[in-house]
Every structure is written in C-alpha cells, then in structure tokens.
RODO-2510 file (C-alpha; in nm, 4 decimals, decimal comma):
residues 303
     n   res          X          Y          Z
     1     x     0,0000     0,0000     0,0000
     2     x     0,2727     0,2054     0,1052
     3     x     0,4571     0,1767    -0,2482
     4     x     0,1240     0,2287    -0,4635
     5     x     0,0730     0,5403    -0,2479
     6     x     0,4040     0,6667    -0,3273
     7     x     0,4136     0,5473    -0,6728
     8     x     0,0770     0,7339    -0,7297
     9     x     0,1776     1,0725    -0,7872
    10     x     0,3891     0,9422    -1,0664
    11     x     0,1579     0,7490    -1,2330
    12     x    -0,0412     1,1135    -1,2679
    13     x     0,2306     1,2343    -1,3907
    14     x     0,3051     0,9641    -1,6581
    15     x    -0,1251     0,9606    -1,7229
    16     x    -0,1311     1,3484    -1,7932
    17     x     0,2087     1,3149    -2,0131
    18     x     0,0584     1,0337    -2,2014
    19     x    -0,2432     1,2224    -2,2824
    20     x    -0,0481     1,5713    -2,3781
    21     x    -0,1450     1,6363    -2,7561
    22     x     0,1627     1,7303    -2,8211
    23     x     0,3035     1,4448    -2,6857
    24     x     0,0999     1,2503    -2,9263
    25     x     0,1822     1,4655    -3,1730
    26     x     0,5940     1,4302    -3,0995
    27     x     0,5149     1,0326    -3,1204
    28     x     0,3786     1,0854    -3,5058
    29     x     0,6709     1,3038    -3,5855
    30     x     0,8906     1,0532    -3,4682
    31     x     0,7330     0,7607    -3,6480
    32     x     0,7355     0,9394    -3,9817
    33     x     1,1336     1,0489    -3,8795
    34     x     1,1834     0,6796    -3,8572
    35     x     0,9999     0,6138    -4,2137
    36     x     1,2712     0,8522    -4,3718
    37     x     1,5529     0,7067    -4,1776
    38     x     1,4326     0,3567    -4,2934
    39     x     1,3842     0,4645    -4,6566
    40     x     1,7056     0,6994    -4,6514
    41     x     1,9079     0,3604    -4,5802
    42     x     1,8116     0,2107    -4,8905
    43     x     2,0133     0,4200    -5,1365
    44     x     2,3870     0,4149    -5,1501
    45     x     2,5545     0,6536    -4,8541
    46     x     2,8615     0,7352    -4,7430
    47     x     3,0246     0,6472    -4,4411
    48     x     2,9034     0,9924    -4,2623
    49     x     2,6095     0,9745    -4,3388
    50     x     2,5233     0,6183    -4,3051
    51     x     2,6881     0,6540    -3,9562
    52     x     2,4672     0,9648    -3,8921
    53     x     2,1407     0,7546    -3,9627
    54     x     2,2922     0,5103    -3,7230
    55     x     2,2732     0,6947    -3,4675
    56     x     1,9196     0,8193    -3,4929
    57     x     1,8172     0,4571    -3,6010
    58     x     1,9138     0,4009    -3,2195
    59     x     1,7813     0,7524    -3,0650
    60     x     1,4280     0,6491    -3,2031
    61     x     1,4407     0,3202    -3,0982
    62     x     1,5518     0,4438    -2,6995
    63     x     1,2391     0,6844    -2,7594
    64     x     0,9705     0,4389    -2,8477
    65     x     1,1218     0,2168    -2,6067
    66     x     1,0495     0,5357    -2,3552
    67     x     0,7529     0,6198    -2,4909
    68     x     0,5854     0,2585    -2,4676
    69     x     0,7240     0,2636    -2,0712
    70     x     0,5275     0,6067    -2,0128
    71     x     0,2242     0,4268    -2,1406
    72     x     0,2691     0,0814    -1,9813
    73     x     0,3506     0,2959    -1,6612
    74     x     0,0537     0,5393    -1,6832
    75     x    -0,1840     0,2301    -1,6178
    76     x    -0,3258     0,1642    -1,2862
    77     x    -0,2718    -0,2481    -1,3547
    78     x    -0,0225    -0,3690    -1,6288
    79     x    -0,2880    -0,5819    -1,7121
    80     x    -0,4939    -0,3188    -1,8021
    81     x    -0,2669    -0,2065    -2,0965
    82     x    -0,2737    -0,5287    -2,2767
    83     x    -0,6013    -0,6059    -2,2820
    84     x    -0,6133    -0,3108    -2,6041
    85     x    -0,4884    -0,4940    -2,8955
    86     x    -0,3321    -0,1926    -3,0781
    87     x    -0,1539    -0,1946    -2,7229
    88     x     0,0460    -0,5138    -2,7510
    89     x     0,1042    -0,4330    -3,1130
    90     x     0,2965    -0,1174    -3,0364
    91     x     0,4291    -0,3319    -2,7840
    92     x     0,5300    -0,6102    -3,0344
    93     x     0,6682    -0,3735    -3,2653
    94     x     0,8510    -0,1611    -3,0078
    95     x     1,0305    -0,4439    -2,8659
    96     x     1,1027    -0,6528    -3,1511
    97     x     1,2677    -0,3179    -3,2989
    98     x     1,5428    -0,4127    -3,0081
    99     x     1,6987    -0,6518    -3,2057
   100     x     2,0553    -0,5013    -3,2890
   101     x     2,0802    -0,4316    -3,6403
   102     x     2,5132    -0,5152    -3,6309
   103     x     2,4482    -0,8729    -3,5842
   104     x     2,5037    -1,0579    -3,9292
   105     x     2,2387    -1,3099    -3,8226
   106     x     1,9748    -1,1402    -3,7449
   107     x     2,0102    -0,7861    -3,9362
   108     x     1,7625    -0,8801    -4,2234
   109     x     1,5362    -0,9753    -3,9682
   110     x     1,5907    -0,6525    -3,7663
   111     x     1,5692    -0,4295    -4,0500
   112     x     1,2257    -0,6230    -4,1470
   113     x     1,0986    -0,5266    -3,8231
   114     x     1,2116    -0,1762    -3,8123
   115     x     1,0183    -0,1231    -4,1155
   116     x     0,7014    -0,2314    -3,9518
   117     x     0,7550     0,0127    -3,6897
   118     x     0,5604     0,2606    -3,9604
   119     x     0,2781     0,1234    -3,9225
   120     x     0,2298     0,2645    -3,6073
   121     x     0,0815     0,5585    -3,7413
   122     x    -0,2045     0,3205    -3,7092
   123     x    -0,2305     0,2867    -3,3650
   124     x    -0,1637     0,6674    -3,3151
   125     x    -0,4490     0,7975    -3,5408
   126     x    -0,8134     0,7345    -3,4492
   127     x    -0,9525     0,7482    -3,8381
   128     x    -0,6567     0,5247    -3,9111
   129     x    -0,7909     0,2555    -3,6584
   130     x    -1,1339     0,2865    -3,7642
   131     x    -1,0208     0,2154    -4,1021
   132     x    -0,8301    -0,1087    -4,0046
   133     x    -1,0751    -0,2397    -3,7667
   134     x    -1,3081    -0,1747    -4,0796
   135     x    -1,1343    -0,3556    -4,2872
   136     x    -1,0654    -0,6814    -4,0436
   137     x    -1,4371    -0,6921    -3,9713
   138     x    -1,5332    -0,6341    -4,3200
   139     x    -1,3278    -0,9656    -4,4136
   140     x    -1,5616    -1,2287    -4,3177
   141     x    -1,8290    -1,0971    -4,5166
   142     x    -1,6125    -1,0424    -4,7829
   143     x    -1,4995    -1,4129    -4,7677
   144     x    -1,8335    -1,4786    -4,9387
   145     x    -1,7955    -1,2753    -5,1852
   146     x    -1,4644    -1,3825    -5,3038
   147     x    -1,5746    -1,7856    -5,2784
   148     x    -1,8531    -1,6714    -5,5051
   149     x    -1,5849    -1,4706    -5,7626
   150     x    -1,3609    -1,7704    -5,7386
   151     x    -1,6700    -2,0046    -5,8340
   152     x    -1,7134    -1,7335    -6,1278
   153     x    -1,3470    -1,7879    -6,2412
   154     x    -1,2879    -2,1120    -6,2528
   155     x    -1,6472    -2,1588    -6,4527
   156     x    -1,5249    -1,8941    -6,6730
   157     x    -1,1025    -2,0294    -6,6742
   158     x    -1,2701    -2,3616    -6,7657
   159     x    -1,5137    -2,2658    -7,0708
   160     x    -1,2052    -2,0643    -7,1900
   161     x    -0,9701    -2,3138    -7,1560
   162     x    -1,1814    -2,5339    -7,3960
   163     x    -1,2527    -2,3221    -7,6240
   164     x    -0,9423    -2,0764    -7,6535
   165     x    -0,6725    -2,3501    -7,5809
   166     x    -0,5655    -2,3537    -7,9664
   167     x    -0,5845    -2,0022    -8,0223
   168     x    -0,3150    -1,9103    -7,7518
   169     x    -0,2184    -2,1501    -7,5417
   170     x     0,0218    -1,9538    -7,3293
   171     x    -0,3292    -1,7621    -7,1766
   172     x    -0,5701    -2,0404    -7,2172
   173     x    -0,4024    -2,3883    -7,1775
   174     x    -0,5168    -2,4988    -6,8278
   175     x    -0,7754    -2,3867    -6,5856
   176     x    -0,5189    -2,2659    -6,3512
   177     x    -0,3265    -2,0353    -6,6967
   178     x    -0,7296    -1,9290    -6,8218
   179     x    -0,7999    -1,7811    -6,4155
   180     x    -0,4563    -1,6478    -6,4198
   181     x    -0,5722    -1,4568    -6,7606
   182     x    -0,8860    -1,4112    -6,6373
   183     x    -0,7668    -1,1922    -6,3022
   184     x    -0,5776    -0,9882    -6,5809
   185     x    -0,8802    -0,9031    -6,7887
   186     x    -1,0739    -0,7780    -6,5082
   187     x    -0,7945    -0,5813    -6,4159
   188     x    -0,8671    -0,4084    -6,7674
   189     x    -0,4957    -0,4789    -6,8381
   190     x    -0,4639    -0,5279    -7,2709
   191     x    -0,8107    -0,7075    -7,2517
   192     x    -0,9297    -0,5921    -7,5550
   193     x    -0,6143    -0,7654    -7,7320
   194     x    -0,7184    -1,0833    -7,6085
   195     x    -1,0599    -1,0659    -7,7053
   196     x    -1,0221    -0,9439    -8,0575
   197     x    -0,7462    -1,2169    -8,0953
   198     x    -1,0391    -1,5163    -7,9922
   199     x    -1,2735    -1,3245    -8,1851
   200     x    -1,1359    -1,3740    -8,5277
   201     x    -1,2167    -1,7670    -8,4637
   202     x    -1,4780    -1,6954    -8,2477
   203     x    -1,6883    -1,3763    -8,3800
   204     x    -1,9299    -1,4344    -8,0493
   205     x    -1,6766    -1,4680    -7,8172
   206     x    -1,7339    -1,0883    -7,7014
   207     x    -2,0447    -1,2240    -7,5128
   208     x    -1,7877    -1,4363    -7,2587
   209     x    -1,5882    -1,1516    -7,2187
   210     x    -1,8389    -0,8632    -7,1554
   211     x    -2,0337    -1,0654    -6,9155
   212     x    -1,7457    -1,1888    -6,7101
   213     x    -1,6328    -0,7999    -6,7005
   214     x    -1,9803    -0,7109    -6,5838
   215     x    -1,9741    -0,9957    -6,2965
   216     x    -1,6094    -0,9495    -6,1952
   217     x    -1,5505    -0,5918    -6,2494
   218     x    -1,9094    -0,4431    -6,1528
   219     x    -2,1356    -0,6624    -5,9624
   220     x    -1,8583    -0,7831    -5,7226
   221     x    -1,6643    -0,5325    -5,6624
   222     x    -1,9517    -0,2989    -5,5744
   223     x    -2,0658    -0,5653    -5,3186
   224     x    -1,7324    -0,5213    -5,1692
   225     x    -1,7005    -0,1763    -5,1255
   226     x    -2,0876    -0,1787    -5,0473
   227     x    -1,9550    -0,4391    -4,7518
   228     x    -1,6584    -0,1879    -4,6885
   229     x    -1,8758     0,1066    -4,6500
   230     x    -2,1114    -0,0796    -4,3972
   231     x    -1,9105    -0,1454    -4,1693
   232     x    -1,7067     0,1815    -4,1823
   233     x    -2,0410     0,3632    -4,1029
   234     x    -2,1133     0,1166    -3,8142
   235     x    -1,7468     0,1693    -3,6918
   236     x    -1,7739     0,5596    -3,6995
   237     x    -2,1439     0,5378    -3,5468
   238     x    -1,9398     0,3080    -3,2629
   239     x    -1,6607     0,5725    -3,2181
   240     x    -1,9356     0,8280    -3,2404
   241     x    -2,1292     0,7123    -2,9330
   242     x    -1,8477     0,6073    -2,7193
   243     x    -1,6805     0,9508    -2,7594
   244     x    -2,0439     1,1852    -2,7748
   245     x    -1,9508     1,2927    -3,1099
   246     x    -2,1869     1,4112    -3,3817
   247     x    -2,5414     1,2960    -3,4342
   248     x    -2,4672     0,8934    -3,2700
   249     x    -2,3200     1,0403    -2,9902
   250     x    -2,6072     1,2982    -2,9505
   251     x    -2,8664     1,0182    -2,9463
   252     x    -2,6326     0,7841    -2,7124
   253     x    -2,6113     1,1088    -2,4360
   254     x    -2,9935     1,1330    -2,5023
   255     x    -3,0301     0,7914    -2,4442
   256     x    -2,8269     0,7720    -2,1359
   257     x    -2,9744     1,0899    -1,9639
   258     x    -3,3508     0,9226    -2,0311
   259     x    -3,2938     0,6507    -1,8292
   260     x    -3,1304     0,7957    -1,5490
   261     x    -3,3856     1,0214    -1,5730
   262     x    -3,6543     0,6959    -1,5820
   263     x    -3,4729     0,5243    -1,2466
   264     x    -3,5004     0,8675    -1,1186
   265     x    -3,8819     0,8533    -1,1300
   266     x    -3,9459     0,4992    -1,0737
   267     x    -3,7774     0,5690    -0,7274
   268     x    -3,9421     0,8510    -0,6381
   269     x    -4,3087     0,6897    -0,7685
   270     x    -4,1788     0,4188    -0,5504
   271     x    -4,1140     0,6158    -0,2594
   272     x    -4,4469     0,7795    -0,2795
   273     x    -4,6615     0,4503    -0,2701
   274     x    -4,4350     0,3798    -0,0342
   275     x    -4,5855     0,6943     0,1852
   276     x    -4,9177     0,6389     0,0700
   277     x    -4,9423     0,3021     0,2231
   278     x    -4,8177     0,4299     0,5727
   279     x    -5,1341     0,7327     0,5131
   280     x    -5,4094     0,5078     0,6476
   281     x    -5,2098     0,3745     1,0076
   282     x    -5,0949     0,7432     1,0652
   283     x    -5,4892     0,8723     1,0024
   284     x    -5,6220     0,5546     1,2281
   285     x    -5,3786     0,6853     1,4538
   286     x    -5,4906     1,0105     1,4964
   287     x    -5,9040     0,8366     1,4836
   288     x    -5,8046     0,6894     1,7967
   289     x    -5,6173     0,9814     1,9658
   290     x    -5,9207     1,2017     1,9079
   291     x    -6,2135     0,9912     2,0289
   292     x    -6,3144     0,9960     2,3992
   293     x    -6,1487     0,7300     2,6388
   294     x    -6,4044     0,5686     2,8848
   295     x    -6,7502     0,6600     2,9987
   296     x    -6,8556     1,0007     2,9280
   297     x    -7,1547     1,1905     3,0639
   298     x    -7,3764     1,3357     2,8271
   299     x    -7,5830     1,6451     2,9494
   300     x    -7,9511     1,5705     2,9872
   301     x    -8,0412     1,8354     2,7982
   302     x    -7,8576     1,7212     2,5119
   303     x    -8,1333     1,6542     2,2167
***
C-alpha cells in the first residue's frame, strides 16, 4: 500500500504526459522520422552519413522504447494495458525493434521489423484505426464474396480453356493459366487484345468476355465496397457514441440521460406509494387519539 501510495503521484504524472497532444503529436513526428531514416538507408551513402542515420536509427528506438514505458507505466494495472490490442502491437513492434541491427544473423530480420515500426501511425491515429478495424471486420463478409468470384473464375477459366486452348495456349491452356488470364482481364490490363485475338475464330466470343467484365468488375466489386462502406459507417457510429460525437453520440447522451432520468422517477413513484401506504395507520392513529377514552356523561339536555 505504502509503495502504490508513493508510486501514485507518478503514475499522474506519466497519465497526464501520455495524454499531452503534443506528446501525441511528438510520437507521429517521430514515427514518420523513422519512415525517412528507414527509406534513406536504402540508397547508396557514405560512411558519414550512413553513420549519422545510425545513430538516430538508435535515438528512435531508446524513444519508443520510452515512450511505450510512459504508457505501460501510466496504467493503474499492467494488465490493463494489454487487454487493447493496438496496445500489444505497439508493444510487439517496439520491442522486436530491439533486435541489434550489427548482428550478421539477425540484421535482415531486424531491418524487417524496423520497417514495420511505420505502421504505427495506425495505432496513433483514431480514423486510421477505424479504417483497419473496418477492414478486419469487413473480411468475413467479404470471404463470401470472393468464394462466389472464385466459383465465377474457374467456370469462366474452364469454358475458356476449352474453347481458346488452340488459339493461344500460353493464356488459355489450363484452368489454372485461363484464371490467371482471367484476373488480368478484369484488371482491364490489354483485354481488348485478347478478345479481338479469340474473336477472329470466335466472332461471339465478345459475349464471354463482356459478361465476365460485368460480374467481376461491376457486380462484385460494388458488393465489396458496399460491404466496406457498412461497416465503416457502423465503426464511426461506434466511435461516435463512445466519444459523444456528432449525431450517434447525440442520441447515445440522449439515451443515457432518459434513463437515469426513468430510475429517477421509478424511485421517487416508488417512494411515494411507499408513503401512501403508511397514510391510512398514521390517520387511524390520529381516529383513535381524538375519540373519547371511557364513559362520558352526556348532558340531559342534550337533544
């Protein structure tokens, strides 16, 4: 008790340094200063001034290692901190980055891992996580969709492949060579050279490739950004509410305030029936206090 009582002013410290804008803000910079180190070490330098990127290679790393020990010690529990997941991947990346780069074993490895260290801009933005955790929830919906555009393709990689097989077999030889050819027409990529080139044996081939275009490259695609968009608006609606912001977060403090405002009232209905059933004994009470005790002589000239 003693320790956590002592320890506590710190943590405030650490908590209100943590949430400093500019702090956050000095994080980004950093990040994107490690992004140009990073790329800056993939073009031929001199001696200079590959030592000089040494040496902030390793001041960046000692300030995300400080800068993920400010945020592990701002927390009340430890536990608390990992139970974010963009919190153990900052911690992932900030620690794996402590792999020494001079080590002829492990420097590809090291210099993998210091390139991942970019991506956490992600973790620093807000909109950036919304868009990722978009994304990752979008994927098993999307699943479908692709099963369904890989059904699509192998129907169409298989019709082509038996009818196109003789006209150019390097793009239609095999199922596996006709998908492969197929992925590159709906890319638009030359398609029009392929189809003019089936077309002279085949003057209705058109019809296989327009309709494949119009599955692949406008029915399913729109249902993926459709999917995409969906659950980007439920995302924002999420971080809307949870942060009072705009319209969702309107409704969410309206919501909130109501039924406070509803418990409010059912106690104090309940409180009055309550005093309404104690009314009665308090009125009996007062009956019995008022009327005469014992035998009392009436007047005889009382009519």
């Amino acid at each position: 008790m003693n320790r956590q009582r002592l320890f506590a002013p710190i943590r405030q410290h650490l908590e209100r340094l943590r949430n400093n804008k500019v702090f956050e803000l000095l994080v980004i910079a950093i990040i994107v200063l490690s992004a140009l180190v990073i790329g800056a070490k993939t073009y031929n330098l001199s001696p200079q001034a590959a030592l000089l990127f040494s040496i902030f290679d390793t001041a960046i790393t000692l300030f995300f290692l400080a800068e993920i020990l400010v945020r592990l010690l701002a927390e009340e529990r430890l536990l608390a901190f990992f139970k974010q997941a963009w919190n153990v991947f900052d911690f992932v990346i900030v620690v794996a980055s402590l792999i020494p780069v001079q080590d002829s074993e492990m420097v590809l490895i090291a210099r993998l891992l210091r390139i991942f260290r970019v991506l956490r801009l992600v973790s620093m933005i807000p909109e950036l996580r919304l868009l990722v955790n978009a994304l990752f929830k979008a994927m098993p919906r999307m699943g479908y969709v692709v099963l369904l555009m890989f059904v699509i393709f192998y129907i169409y990689g298989a019709i082509g492949s038996f009818l196109f097989h003789t006209i150019n077999p390097t793009l239609w030889d095999n199922v596996s060579i006709s998908m492969l050819t197929l992925f590159r027409i709906s890319t638009f990529e030359d398609w029009t050279d392929i189809m003019y080139e089936t077309m002279e044996v085949y003057p209705m081939s058109w019809v296989f490739y327009l309709t494949f275009i119009f599955l692949t490259a406008f029915v399913f695609l729109n249902m993926m950004i459709g999917i995409i968009l969906n659950v980007l608006n439920k995302e924002h609606e999420d971080y809307n509410r949870d942060n009072n912001l705009g319209e969702a977060g309107e409704i969410h403090w309206l919501k909130e305030h109501t039924q406070k405002l509803e418990h409010k009232l059912a106690s104090v209905e309940q409180l009055l029936l309550t005093l309404n059933a104690k009314m009665p004994d308090n009125n009996a009470d007062s009956a019995e206090t008022r009327r005469p005790q014992g035998n009392v002589e009436v007047p005889a000239d009382t009519p």
